[in-house]
C-alpha positions as YAML, in Angstrom:
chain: A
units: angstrom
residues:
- id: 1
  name: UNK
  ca: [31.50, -52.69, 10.85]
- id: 2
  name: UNK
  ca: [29.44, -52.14, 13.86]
- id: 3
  name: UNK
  ca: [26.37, -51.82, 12.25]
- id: 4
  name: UNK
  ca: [27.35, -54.80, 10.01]
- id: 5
  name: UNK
  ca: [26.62, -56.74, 12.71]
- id: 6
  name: UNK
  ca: [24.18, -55.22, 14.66]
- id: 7
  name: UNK
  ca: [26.58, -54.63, 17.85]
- id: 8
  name: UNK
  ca: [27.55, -51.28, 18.98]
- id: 9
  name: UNK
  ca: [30.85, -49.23, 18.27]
- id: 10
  name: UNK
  ca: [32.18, -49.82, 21.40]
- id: 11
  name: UNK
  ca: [32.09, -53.61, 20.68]
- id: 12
  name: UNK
  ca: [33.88, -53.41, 17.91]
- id: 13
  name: UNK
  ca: [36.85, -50.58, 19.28]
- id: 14
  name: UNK
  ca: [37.20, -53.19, 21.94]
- id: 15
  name: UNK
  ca: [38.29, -56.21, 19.38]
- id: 16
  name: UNK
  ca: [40.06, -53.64, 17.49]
- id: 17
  name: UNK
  ca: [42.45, -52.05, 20.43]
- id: 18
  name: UNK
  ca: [43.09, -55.73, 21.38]
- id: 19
  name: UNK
  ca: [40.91, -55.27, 24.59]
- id: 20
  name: UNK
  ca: [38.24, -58.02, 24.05]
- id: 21
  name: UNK
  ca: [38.68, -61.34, 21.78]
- id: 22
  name: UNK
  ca: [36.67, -63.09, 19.42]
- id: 23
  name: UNK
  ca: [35.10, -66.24, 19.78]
- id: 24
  name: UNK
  ca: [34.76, -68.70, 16.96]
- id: 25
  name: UNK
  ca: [31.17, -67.75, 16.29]
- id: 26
  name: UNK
  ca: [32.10, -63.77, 16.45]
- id: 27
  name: UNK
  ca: [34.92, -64.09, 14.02]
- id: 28
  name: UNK
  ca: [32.87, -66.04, 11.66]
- id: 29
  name: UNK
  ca: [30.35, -63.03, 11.70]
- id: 30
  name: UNK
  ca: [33.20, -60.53, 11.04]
- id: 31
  name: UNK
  ca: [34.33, -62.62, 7.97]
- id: 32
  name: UNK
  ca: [30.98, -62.37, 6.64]
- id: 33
  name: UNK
  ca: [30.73, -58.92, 7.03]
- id: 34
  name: UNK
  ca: [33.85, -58.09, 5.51]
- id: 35
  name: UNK
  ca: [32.50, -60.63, 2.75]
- id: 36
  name: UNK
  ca: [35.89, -62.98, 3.79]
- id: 37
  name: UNK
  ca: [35.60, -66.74, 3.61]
- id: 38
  name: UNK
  ca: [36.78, -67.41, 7.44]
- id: 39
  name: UNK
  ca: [39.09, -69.98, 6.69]
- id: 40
  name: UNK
  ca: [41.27, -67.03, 4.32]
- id: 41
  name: UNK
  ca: [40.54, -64.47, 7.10]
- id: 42
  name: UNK
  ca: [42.41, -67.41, 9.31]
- id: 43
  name: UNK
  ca: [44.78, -68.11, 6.53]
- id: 44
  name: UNK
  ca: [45.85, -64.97, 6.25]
- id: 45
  name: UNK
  ca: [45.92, -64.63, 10.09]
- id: 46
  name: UNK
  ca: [48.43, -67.95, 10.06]
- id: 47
  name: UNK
  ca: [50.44, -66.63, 7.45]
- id: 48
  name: UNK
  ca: [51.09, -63.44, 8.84]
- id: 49
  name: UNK
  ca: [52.01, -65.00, 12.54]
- id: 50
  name: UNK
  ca: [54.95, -67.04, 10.62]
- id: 51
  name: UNK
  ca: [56.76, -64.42, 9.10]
...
């Protein structure tokens, strides 16, 4: 994922463990790399924060 985006591990762990958030902009670029439309990467997010 890291070198996805061009950022270094450590950027990533730190989203991952919940230490650092992602902006707008940032989770658009980690849709892309997982090849996720954002809005079903947010979907999916919504979905799962209503159960």
């Amino acid at each position: 994922m890291a070198r996805d985006l061009g950022v270094p591990q450590s950027f990533v762990s730190k989203y991952e463990s919940g230490e650092r958030r992602l902006d707008l902009i940032e989770l658009k670029e980690v849709a892309g790399a997982l090849s996720v439309p954002l809005v079903e990467l947010v979907s999916a997010f919504v979905a799962d924060s209503n159960r």
